[in-house]
C-alpha positions as CSV (number, residue, x, y, z in Angstrom):
1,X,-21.4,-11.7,-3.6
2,X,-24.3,-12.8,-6.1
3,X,-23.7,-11.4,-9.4
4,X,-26.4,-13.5,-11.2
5,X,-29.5,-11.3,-10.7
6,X,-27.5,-7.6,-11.2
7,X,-31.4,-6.2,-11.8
8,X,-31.9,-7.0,-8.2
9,X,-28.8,-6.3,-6.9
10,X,-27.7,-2.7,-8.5
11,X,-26.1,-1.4,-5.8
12,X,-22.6,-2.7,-4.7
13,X,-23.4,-4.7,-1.7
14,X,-22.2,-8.0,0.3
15,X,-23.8,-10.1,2.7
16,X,-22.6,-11.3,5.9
17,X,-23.7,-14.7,7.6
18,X,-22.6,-15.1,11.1
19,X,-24.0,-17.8,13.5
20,X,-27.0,-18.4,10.8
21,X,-27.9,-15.2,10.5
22,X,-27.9,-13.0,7.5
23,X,-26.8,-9.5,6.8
24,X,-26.3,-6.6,3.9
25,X,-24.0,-4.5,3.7
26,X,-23.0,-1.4,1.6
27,X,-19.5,-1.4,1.0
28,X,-19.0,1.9,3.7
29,X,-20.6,-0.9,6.5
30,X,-24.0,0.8,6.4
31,X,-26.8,-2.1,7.5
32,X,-28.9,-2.1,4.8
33,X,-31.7,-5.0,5.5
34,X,-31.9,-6.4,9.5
35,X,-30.9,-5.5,13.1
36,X,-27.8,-7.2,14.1
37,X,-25.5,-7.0,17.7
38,X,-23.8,-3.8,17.8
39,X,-20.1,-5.4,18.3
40,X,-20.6,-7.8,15.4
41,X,-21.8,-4.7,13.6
42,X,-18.6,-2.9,14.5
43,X,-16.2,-5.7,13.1
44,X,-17.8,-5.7,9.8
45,X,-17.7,-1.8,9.9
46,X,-14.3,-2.0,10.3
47,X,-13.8,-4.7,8.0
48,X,-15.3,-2.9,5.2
49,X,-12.9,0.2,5.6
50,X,-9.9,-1.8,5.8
51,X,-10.7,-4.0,2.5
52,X,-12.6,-1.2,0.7
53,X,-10.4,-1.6,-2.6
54,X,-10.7,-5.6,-2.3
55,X,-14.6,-5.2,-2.1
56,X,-15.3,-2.8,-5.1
57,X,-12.7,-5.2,-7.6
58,X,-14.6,-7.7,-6.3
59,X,-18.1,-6.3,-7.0
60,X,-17.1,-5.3,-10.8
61,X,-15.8,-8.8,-11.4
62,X,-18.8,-10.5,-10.0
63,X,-20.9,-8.5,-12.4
64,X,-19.0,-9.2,-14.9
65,X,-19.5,-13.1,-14.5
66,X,-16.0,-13.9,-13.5
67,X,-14.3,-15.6,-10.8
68,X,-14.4,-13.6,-7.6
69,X,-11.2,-13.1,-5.5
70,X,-10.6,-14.6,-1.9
71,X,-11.1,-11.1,0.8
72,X,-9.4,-11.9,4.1
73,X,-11.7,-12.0,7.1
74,X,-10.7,-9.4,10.2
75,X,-8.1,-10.7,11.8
């Protein structure tokens, strides 16, 4: 999460890089800048609705300026 430029990045958001590519993400999985393979789209869907809660404390520390917490990848 990038919480140094909040006047660019308003909306709570992550981004995903996976085999040096980039992604963004709203924190219900929606895509919200690229194309990306449809079963590596899946796993960070279902990523996002199982650590939901983890992503939005997450979000209001990082805007906040402090530390973020560690989110557990899909297992």
């Amino acid at each position: 999460m990038y919480w140094f430029d909040v006047d660019k990045h308003k909306s709570p958001h992550f981004h995903v890089r996976y085999q040096g590519t980039e992604w963004v993400y709203d924190f219900k999985g929606s895509l919200l800048a690229r194309n990306i393979n449809p079963r590596v789209d899946h796993l960070i869907k279902e990523w996002c609705s199982i650590r939901s809660d983890e992503l939005e404390t997450a979000w209001q520390r990082a805007i906040k300026g402090e530390p973020l917490p560690w989110i557990a990848p899909l297992n």
